[in-house]
N, C-alpha and C positions, 0 to 999 in steps of 0.2 A: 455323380460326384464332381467330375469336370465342369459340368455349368453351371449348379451352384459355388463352387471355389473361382469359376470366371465373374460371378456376378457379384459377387461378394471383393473380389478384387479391384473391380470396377469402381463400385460404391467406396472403397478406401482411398482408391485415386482420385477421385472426385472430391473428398474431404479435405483431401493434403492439396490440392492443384496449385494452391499460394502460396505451398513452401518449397522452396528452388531444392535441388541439389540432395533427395530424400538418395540417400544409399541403400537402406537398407529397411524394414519394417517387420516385426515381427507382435503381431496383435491377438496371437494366441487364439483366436476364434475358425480358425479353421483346422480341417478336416487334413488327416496325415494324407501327401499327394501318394507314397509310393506302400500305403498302408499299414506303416511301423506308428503303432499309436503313441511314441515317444517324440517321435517328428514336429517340431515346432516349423513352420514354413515362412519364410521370408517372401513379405510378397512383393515385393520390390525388385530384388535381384536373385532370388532364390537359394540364397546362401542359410540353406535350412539351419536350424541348431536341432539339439538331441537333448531328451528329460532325464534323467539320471538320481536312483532312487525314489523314494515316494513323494513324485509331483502329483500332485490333483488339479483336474481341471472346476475349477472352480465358476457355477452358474450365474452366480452374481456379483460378479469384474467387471470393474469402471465400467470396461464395453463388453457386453453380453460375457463371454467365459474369460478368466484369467487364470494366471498358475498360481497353485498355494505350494508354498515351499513349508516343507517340515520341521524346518531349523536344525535336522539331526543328518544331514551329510548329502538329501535331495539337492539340486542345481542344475541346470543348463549350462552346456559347451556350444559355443557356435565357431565353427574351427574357423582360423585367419583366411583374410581374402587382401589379395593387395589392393579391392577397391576400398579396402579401411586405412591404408596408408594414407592419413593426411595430412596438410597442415595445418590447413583451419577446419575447425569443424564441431559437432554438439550431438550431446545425447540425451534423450529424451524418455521420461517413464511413468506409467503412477506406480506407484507401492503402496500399502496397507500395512502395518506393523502391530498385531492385537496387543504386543506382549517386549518392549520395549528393554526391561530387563534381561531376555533372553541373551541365554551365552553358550555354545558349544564349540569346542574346540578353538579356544578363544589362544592367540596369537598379539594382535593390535589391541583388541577389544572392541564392542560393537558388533553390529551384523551387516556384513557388507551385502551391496545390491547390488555393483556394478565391479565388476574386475578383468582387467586385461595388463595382467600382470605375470610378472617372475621374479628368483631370487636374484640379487645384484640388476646392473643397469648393461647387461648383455647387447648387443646392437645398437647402442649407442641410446640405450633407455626408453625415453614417451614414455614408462610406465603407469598403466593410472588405475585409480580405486576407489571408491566411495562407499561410505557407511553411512550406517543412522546410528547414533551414539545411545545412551543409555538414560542419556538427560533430552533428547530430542534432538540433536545438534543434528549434525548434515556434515561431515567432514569427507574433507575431497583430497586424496595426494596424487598429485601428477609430478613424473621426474624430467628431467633434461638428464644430458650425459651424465652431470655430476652433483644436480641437486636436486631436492626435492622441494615442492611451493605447497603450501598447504591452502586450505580455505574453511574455515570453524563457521558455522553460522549460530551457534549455540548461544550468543547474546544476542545476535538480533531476533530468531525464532527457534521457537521449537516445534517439533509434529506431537499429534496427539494420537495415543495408542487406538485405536478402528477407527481411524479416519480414514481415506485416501489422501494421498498429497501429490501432484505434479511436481517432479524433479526435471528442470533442464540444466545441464552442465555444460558452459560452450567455451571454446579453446582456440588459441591461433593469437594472429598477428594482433588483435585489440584486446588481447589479455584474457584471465580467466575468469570465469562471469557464472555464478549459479543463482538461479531462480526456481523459488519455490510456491506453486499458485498462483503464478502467474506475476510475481516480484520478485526483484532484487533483492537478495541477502547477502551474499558476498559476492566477492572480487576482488582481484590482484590485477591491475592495468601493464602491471610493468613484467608479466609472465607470461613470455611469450611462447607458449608451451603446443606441441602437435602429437601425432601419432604417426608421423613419417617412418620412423625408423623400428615401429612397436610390431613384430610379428608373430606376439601369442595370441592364442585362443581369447574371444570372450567366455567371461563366464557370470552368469548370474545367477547371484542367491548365497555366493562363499567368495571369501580371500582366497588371491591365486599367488599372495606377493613369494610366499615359499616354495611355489613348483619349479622345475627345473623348466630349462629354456624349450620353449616350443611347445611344452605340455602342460597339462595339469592335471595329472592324477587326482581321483578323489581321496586319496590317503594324504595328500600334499595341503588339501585345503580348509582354512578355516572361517573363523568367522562366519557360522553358516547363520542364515536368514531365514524366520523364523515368519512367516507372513505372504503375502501376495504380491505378483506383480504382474501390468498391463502395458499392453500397448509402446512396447518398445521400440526405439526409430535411432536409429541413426545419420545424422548429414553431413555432406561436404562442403559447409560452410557454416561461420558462426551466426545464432539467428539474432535477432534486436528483439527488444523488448516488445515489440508488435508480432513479428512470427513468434515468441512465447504467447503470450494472450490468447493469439489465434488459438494454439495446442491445447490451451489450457482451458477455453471456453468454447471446445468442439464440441456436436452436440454427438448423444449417440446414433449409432446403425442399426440395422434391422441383425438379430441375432441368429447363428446356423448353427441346427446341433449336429457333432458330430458320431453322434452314436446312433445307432437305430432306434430302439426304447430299449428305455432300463429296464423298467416294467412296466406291468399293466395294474392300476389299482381299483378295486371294485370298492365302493363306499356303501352300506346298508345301515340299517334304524337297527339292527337287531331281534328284529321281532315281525313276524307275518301272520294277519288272519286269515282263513281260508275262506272266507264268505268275499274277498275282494279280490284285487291284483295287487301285486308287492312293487316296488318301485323302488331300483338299485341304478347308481350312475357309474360310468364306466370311464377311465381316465387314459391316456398313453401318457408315461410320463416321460420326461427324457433327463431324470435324475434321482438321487437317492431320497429326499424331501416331497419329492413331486410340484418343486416350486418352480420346475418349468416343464413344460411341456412338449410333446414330440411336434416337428413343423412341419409333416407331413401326413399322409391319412393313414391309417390304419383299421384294419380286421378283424375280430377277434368272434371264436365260437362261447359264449357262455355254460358254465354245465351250472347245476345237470338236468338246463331244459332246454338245452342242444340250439339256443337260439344265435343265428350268426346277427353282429352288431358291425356298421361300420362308424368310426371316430375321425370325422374331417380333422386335419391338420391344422394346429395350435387351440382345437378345443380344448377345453375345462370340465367337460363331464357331457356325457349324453343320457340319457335317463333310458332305463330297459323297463321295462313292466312286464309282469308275468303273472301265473296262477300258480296257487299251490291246491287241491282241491282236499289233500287229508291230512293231518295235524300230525306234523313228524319234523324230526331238523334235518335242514339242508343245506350240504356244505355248495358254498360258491366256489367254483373257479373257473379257470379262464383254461380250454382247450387247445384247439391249434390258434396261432396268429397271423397277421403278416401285417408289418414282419416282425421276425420274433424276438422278443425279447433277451435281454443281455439275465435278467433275472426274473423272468415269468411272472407271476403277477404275484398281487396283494389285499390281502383283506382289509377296509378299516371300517370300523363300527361310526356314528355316531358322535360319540361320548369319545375318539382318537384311540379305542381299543383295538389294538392288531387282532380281529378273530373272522375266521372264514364260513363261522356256523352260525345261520338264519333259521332258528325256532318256530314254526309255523302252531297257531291253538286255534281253535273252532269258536273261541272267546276272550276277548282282550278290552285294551283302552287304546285309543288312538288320539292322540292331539292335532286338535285343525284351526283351521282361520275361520273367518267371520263367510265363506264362502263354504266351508266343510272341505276345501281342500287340505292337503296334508302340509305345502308348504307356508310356514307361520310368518306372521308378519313381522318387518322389524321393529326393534323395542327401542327406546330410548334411556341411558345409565340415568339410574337414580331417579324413574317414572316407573309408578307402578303397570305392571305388564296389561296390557289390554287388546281388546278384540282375537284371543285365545281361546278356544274350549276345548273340553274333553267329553270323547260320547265312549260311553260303554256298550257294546255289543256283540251279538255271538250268529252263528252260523244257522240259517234256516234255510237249507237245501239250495247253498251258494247263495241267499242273501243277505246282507249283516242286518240284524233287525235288533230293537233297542234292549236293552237288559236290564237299566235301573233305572226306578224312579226316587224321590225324594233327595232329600240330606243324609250327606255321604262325608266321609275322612278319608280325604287322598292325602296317600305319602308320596310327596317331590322328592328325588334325587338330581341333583346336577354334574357333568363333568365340564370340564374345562375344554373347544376341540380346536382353537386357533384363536389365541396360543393354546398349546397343548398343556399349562399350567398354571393353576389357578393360584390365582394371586389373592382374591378378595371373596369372601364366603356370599352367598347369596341370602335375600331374606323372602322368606317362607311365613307368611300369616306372624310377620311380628319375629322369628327366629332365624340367627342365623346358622346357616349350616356351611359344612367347609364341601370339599369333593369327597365323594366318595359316602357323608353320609348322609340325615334325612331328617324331614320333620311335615308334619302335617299341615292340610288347608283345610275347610270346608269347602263342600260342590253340593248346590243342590241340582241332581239331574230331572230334567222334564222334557219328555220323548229322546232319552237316550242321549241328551247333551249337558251339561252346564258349562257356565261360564268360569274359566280358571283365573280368578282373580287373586291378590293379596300375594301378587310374586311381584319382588325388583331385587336390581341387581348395581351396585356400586361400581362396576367396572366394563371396560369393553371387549369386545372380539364375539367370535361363535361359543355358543354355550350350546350343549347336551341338555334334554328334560327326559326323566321318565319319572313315568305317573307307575303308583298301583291301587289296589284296594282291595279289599276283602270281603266278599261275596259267599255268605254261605260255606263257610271254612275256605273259600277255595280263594287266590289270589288272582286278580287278573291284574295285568300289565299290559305296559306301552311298550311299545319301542323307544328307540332313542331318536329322539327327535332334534333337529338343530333349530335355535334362536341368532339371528345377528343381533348384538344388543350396539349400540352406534355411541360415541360421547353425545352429550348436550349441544354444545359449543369447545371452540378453540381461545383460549384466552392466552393474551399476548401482554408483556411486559420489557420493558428495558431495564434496566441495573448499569449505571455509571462504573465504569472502570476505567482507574487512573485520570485523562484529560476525556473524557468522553464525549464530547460534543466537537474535537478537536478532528476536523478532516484527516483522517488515516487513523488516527486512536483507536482501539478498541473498548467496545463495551459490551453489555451481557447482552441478549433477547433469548427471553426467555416466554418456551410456548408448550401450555401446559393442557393437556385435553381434561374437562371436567365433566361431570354430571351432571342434571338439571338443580340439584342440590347444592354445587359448588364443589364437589368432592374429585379429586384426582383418580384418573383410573391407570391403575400402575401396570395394567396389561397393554395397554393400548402401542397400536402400532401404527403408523401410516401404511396408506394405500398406493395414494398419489398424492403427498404434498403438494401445495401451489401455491406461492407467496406474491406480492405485487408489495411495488414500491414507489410511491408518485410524490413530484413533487409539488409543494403546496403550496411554491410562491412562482414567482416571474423567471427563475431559473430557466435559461433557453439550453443547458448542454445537461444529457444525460448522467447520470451519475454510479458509479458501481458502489451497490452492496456487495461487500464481500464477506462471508461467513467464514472460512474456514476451509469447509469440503466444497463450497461453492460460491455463487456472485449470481446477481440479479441486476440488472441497470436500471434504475429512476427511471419512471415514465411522468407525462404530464395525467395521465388519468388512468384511472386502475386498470390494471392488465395483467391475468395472472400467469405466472410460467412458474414451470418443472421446477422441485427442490428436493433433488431423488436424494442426495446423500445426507441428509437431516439423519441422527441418530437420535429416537427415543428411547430412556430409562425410566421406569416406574412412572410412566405417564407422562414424560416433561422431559425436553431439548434445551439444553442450552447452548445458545450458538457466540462464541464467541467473535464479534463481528466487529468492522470497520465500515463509516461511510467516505468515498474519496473524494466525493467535492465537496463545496459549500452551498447553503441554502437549509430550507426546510421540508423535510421529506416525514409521511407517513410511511406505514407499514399494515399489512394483512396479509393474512394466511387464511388457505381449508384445505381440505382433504375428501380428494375427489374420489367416486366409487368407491367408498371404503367398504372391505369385504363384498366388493362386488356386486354390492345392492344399487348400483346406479345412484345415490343418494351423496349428497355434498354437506358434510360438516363444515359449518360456516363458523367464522370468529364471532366472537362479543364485539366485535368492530375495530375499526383502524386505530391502529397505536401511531400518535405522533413521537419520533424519536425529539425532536425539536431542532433546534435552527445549527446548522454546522458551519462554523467557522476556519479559515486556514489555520494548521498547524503552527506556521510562520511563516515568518516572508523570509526567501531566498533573495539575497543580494549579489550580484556579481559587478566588477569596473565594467563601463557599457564598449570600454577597449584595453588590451592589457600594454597598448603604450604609454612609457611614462607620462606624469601629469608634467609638466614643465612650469619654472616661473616665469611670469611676467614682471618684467623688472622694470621701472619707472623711466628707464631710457634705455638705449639701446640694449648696451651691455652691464651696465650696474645698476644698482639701487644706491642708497645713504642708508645706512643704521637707522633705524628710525621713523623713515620713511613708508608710507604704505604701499603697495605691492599688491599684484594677484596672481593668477593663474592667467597661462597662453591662452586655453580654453578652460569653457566651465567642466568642475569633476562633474562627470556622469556617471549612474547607476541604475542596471539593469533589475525592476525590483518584482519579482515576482509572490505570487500570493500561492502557498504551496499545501499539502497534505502531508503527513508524516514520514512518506515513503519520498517525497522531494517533487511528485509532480503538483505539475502546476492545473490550478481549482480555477476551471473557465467562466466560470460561476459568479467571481467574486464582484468583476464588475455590474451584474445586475442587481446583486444584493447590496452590497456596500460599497464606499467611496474612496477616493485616492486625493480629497483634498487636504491641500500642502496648507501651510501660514502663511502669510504673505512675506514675514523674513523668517530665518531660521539661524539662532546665533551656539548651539550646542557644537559646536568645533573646535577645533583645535591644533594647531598650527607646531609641530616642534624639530628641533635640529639639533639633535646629540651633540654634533659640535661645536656648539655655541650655548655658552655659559650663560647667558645675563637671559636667554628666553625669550619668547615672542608673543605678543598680544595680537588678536582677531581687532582690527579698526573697525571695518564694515561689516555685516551679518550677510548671509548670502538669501540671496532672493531665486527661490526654489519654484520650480517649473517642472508637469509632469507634459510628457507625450506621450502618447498612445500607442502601444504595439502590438500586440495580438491581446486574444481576454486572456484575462490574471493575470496581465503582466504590464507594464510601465516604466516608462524611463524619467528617471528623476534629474533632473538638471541645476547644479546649484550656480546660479549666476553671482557676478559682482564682487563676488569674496575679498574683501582686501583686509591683509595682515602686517605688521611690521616687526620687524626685527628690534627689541629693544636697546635702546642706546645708552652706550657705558659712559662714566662722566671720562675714563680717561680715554684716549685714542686709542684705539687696536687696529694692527694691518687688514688687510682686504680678506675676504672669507669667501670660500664658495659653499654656495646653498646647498642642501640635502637635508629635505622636507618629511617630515611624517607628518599627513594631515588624517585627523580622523573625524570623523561625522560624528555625532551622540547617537544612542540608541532611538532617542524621539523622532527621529526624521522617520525611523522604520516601524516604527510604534503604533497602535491602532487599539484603544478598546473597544470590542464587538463583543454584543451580547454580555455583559460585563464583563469578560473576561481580555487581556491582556495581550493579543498575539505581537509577535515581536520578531525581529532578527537573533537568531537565537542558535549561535553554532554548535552549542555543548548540549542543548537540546535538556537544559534541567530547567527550563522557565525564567531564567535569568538573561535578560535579554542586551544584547550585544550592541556596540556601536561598529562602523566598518573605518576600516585603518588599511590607510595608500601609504607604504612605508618608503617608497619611491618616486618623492617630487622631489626633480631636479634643476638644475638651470640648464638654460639651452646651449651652454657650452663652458668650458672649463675655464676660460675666458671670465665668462659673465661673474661678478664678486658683486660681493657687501661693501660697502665704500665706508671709512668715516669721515664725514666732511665734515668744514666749516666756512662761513664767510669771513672776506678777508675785506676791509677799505684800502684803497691805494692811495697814498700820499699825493698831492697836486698842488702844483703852482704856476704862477702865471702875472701876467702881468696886471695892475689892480684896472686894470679900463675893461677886460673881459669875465664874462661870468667862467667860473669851472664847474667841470662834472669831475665827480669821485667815483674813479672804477670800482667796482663791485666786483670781485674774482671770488670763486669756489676752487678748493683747495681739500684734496683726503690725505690721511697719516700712510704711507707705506710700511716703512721699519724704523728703528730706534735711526739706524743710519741715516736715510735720506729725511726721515722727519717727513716735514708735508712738504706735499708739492702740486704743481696747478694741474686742475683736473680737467684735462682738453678731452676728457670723452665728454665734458658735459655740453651738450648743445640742442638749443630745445626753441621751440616756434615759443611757448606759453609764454605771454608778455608777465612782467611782476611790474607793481605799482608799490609806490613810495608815498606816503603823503608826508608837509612836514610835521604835522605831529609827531610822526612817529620818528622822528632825526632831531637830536639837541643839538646848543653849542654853546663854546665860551671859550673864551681867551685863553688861553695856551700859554705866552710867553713877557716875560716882566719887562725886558727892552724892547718890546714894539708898541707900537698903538692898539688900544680894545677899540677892536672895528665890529663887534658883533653887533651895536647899532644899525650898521653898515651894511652891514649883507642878511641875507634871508635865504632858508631853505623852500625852494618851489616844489612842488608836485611833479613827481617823473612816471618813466615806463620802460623798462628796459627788458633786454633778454640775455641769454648766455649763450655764446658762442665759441667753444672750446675753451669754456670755464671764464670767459671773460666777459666784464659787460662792454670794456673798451669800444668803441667804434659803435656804440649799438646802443650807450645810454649808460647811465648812473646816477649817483644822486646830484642831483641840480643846487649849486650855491651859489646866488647871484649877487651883484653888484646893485647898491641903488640905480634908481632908471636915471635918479638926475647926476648927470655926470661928474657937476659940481661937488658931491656929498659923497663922491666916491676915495676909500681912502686904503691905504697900505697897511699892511700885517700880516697876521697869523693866526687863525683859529681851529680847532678841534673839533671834530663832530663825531659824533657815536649815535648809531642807528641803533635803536631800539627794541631789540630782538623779543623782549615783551609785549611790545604792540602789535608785533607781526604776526601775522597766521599762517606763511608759507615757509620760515625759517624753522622751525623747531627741528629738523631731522638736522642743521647746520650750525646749531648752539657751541659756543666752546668757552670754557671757562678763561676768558680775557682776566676776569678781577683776582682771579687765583684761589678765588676760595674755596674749592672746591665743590662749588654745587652743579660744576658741569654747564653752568648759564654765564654770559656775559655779554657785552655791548663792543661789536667793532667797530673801532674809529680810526682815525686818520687825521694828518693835516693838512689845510687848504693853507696857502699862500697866496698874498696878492700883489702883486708889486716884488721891489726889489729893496729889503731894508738892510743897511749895516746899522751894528750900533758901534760900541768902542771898542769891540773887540774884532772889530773888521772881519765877523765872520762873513766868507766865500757860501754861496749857497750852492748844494749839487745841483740842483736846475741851472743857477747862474750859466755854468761852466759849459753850458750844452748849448745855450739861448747864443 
């Protein structure tokens, strides 16, 4: 016993070696250490648990035996250890639930799997619990001192009643996280929840929340659990989505039984002649089905012809042969053994009939193959049976010699023996018959044979034959003979459901075993499923099919692996699956050694599912610092004026599956080309009434970062803040810029994939609700140009200063804008500058002077010292003359004033012409006006 539970230890160490911090493990496959066959063993720390009630160990759990829980008050205690005291940490399991409605001693409701709880929150709480709900959910309560966090996963999924499902539940400092198959369904990030302070009992299979503190009576407990459960682990840390995967796509181990044998079962034809030898097989089984067998060798005497048989370890049958030499029934059984059975042994017929009494006649029918041996060839559903015959013969002093010649009416009976229920009647010369009754062929026999023709059979598994006839009143028979009848082929289909071609979507595949005829055979079982999933374009990363009860990764070329937890009903699985990357992937399935004939049911050939696309694309900011503006000088802009960003917005854009990862896929199948502009944005500032217009469109750049994913870069953006006709004070910017949905937009395959947060197909644009200025400082200006008066004497030319000027408040009005100061030179030409006489007592000298072409700059809002508009005096000195003229700059011909417009003419359209007056010389007329230049000169 010890070296098997060491090797078997070993081999589970070896499986986990990648997951750190395993506490605790109790995998139900082994053998009680201290020989309480209640003893569940922890093989990690040895902190056993104890079975309570009617637990059954169950032969075909995820991994070799699991516990079947009753639902009627059976559970597991595994008493506290303080190495379960955690902080962080996760638990791990499969369960099985046939029966989803079940409810006994219902408290919560539901049937819980997982509890290490009590009444109130005693020692400061961690209490925790988990159910599977009645609609599928997965509901999780873990408490803190004084609250309780829940986790529903009943809208994202549900389990399906005799599936298997991987539950992990992980807890601690990075919040609570359950995954079911190896994915995310819920979580709470901000519950940061332990089992530090928790010193009840585990229990699984019932709620403990009503026990008293430190115990749990089984009178205390509800919510009992109606179903199975595997491979339970406990750890002292929370795992990541990659230690789940790991758990959840472990493969299985080699299986130890823990019983000696259940029984012994002897399988016969039911019928022996005395002219030959009988041929009986001999089984150790190591359960009540005999679907698994003992893994050791065994012994056994047969009666009652005393012959000793041995049975190597994980045989399926050994064949005995013997003599009967006089025509009398003889019961089988099985004598002394070793070692002995837990229930001594079993007769089965045939035809799946429990009887231990083999009829021995001096004259029968026997059915053989095309060799005259007894064991028959396999047949194929829905082909008529062939290379079959039947010889009639009787005993001539021990040799069977022939009995009938010509044309003969045999009556077939069939039974059903694996499955042991027949589902589909067999046809018989044109008739069909159900189990149990009968209908005739023709045989014509020649030297004691004919061929048994005009049998098929619409369905699969081991079938039962017995023949008879009637001979001179007398009847002879067969034995009960076994046939494997095999499907035709495997025929494979998909069925759309919902977005189905949508990486993570689910849709149907549906695999249905048929006849040569086309006809479903509703008996059929698998042997060894084997599916392959390749993919069939340039796709360089694997991909997971995920079914349900299981997952298969994309290959580039067919390769088939294990699909043990397929369920078939009346002939046909439907697998409700997802594929998780993109590209285009086939599919195929067979079924290897079915019934053991070494023989492979092969498909009608590969089903293309067709080309899979991202679910959506995942957008994130490619930093969560704000965006800031770029303001056209240092610290302001002008109303008006266009504007961008510090830096271009960036966006982290990924190409994703339904579950959120990212499809590594996408860049060999599809593209990530941008437009050369992108003008779908949008620019806004809640505190600012009058709105903002996009000037420039942004010139959109992708970079490269791992596959599926891309960084978008929107260069050049420039936008401006619309400008009011009257003056408003300074504004500080607070930006909402949003992208349009097209930036993230893609149709592949026709269909739509998009940035899509709500997840209804309506596809989303991304919104930065936080673009700011670089300090509180930095404002919106409204400006305008101002001309400054000049004079001078008439022998020199004058420049007209050019100042910039913004509105502060009603109070100060405007005032000159010394931040503005800028290298960019401005040009004047005189087109765009009029003039004319200004005043009735001077001389019209506008003959006289002329507007020249300038270039100036601004210099804390001045053009002073730096340039203006240029008004000169004729060259010839002579024709140089005295006065007064006005000149207005033309703010319509200009291209660089518009953000400095101000309504000069008063009419309100927000546009006018700055002017000013130039002086030349020194004039009085008769009103002896002083001129203010005068008084300074």
């Amino acid at each position: 016993m010890w070296s098997r539970v060491s090797i078997l230890v070993f081999l589970l160490s070896f499986t986990v070696a990648g997951q750190a911090k395993l506490i605790s493990h109790w995998p139900f496959d082994l053998c009680s250490l201290s020989g309480d066959e209640n003893e569940l063993v922890d093989v990690e720390s040895g902190i056993h648990g104890t079975g309570v009630g009617m637990l059954e160990s169950e032969f075909s759990g995820r991994f070799c035996q699991s516990l079947r829980f009753d639902g009627k008050g059976s559970h597991v205690i595994i008493p506290h250890n303080k190495k379960f005291e955690v902080n962080n940490g996760a638990i791990a399991f499969w369960f099985k639930a046939p029966e989803l409605s079940h409810s006994h001693r219902r408290s919560r409701g539901g049937m819980a799997l997982f509890s290490k709880d009590s009444d109130g929150t005693d020692n400061g709480g961690d209490h925790l619990t988990i159910w599977v709900d009645s609609d599928g959910g997965l509901f999780v309560r873990h408490q803190s001192k004084n609250t309780n966090y829940d986790i529903d996963t009943s809208r994202a999924i549900t389990v399906t009643e005799g599936q298997w499902h991987h539950l992990v539940y992980t807890f601690g400092s990075k919040g609570m996280h359950v995954y079911i198959n190896g994915r995310l369904y819920g979580f709470n990030d901000t519950a940061k929840l332990r089992l530090k302070n928790n010193v009840e009992p585990i229990i699984l299979g019932a709620n403990a929340w009503l026990t008293d503190n430190s115990e749990s009576l089984p009178s205390d407990l509800t919510d009992h659990f109606n179903g199975e459960i595997d491979d339970v682990r406990l750890y002292n840390k929370q795992l990541d989505i990659a230690d789940v995967r790991t758990l959840y796509e472990q493969s299985d181990y080699a299986c130890v039984s823990c019983h000696n044998v259940h029984h012994f079962q002897i399988q016969h034809d039911g019928a022996g002649l005395t002219c030959e030898a009988e041929t009986v097989f001999i089984k150790a089984c190591a359960n009540a089905d005999c679907s698994h067998v003992y893994d050791q060798d065994a012994s056994v005497t047969l009666l009652p012809v005393q012959q000793d048989v041995v049975i190597p370890a994980n045989s399926q049958g050994v064949s005995v042969a013997f003599r009967q030499s006089t025509p009398e029934i003889v019961s089988l059984a099985v004598g002394s053994s070793t070692p002995s059975a837990a229930y001594s042994y079993q007769c089965l017929r045939n035809d799946g009939v429990a009887n231990c009494t083999l009829p021995f006649t001096d004259a029968g029918l026997k059915i053989v193959n095309a060799t005259g041996a007894i064991t028959l060839p396999t047949q194929v559903a829905g082909r008529e049976f062939s290379t079959m015959s039947v010889q009639a013969v009787k005993d001539n002093e021990g040799v069977c010699q022939a009995l009938l010649e010509g044309e003969r009416s045999l009556q077939v009976q069939f039974q059903c023996a694996e499955p042991n229920q027949c589902k589909t009647p067999l046809n018989v010369n044109g008739v069909d018959i159900n189990s149990g009754s009968h209908a005739f062929t023709p045989a014509n026999f020649s030297q004691a044979s004919a061929a048994l023709n005009r049998i098929s059979y619409q369905d699969a598994g081991r079938i039962g034959l017995k023949l008879s006839v009637v001979v001179d009143d007398v009847t002879l028979t067969s034995g009960w003979q076994q046939v494997n009848v095999i499907p035709y082929q495997l025929s494979l289909a998909k069925t759309s459901v919902n977005r189905g071609t949508r990486a993570g979507h689910t849709f149907d595949i549906v695999i249905e075993a048929l006849s040569e005829t086309g006809a479903v055979l509703p008996n059929y079982q698998p042997e060894n499923l084997q599916m392959s999933v390749v993919r069939t374009d340039a796709s360089p990363y694997s991909g997971l099919l995920d079914y349900g009860s299981g997952s298969l990764s994309s290959q580039t070329s067919q390769t088939f692996s294990a699909a043990p937890l397929v369920n078939f009903s009346q002939g046909a699985a439907t697998l409700n699956a997802r594929y998780m990357e993109v590209g285009s992937v086939a599919i195929d399935v067979r079924d290897v050694n079915y019934l053991g004939t070494h023989l492979t049911i092969p498909s009608a050939g590969a089903t293309t599912l067709g080309t899979f696309i991202p679910a959506y694309f995942d957008v994130q900011r490619e930093t969560l610092a704000d965006i800031k503006v770029q303001h056209a000088h240092s610290q302001f802009s002008y109303f008006g004026q266009p504007i961008g960003f510090v830096e271009a917005p960036s966006y982290i854009v990924s190409a994703v599956n339904a579950t959120g990862q990212i499809t590594k896929n996408y860049d060999a199948i599809f593209d990530w080309q941008l437009p050369s502009t992108f003008s779908d944005l949008s620019v806004t500032d809640n505190g600012y009434a009058a709105g903002l217009t996009i000037h420039q469109p942004a010139r959109p750049e992708t970079v490269k970062m791992t596959a599926g994913v891309r960084q978008f870069n929107l260069h050049d953006i420039q936008y401006l803040y619309n400008r009011t006709i009257t003056p408003i004070a300074p504004h500080v910017a607070q930006l909402r810029l949003e992208v349009g949905p097209t930036l993230f937009s893609r149709v592949l395959e026709g269909q739509t994939v998009c940035f899509d947060t709500e997840g209804d197909g309506d596809c989303d644009g991304f919104v930065v609700a936080s673009v700011v200025a670089e300090s509180a400082d930095s404002t919106l200006r409204w400006g305008r140009l101002v001309l400054e008066n000049t004079s001078g004497s008439e022998l020199e030319n004058k420049i007209v200063p050019v100042n910039v000027q913004y509105y502060v408040d009603e109070g100060q009005g405007f005032v000159r804008n010394v931040d503005h100061t800028g290298l960019t030179p401005f040009s004047i030409t005189p087109q765009q500058v009029s003039m004319k006489h200004m005043s009735s007592s001077s001389e019209d000298i506008t003959d006289a002077v002329n507007i020249a072409s300038s270039q100036f700059r601004f210099v804390k809002g001045s053009s002073l010292g730096h340039g203006g508009i240029f008004v000169n005096q004729a060259a010839d000195t002579r024709l140089r003359k005295r006065g007064i003229v006005t000149i207005e700059l033309r703010s319509d011909l200009l291209s660089w004033d518009d953000y400095l417009d101000f309504d000069w003419n008063g009419n309100e359209s927000g546009k006018g012409n700055p002017s000013a007056q130039v002086t030349f010389g020194i004039y009085r007329g008769n009103d002896r006006i002083i001129y203010w230049r005068e008084v300074f000169d």
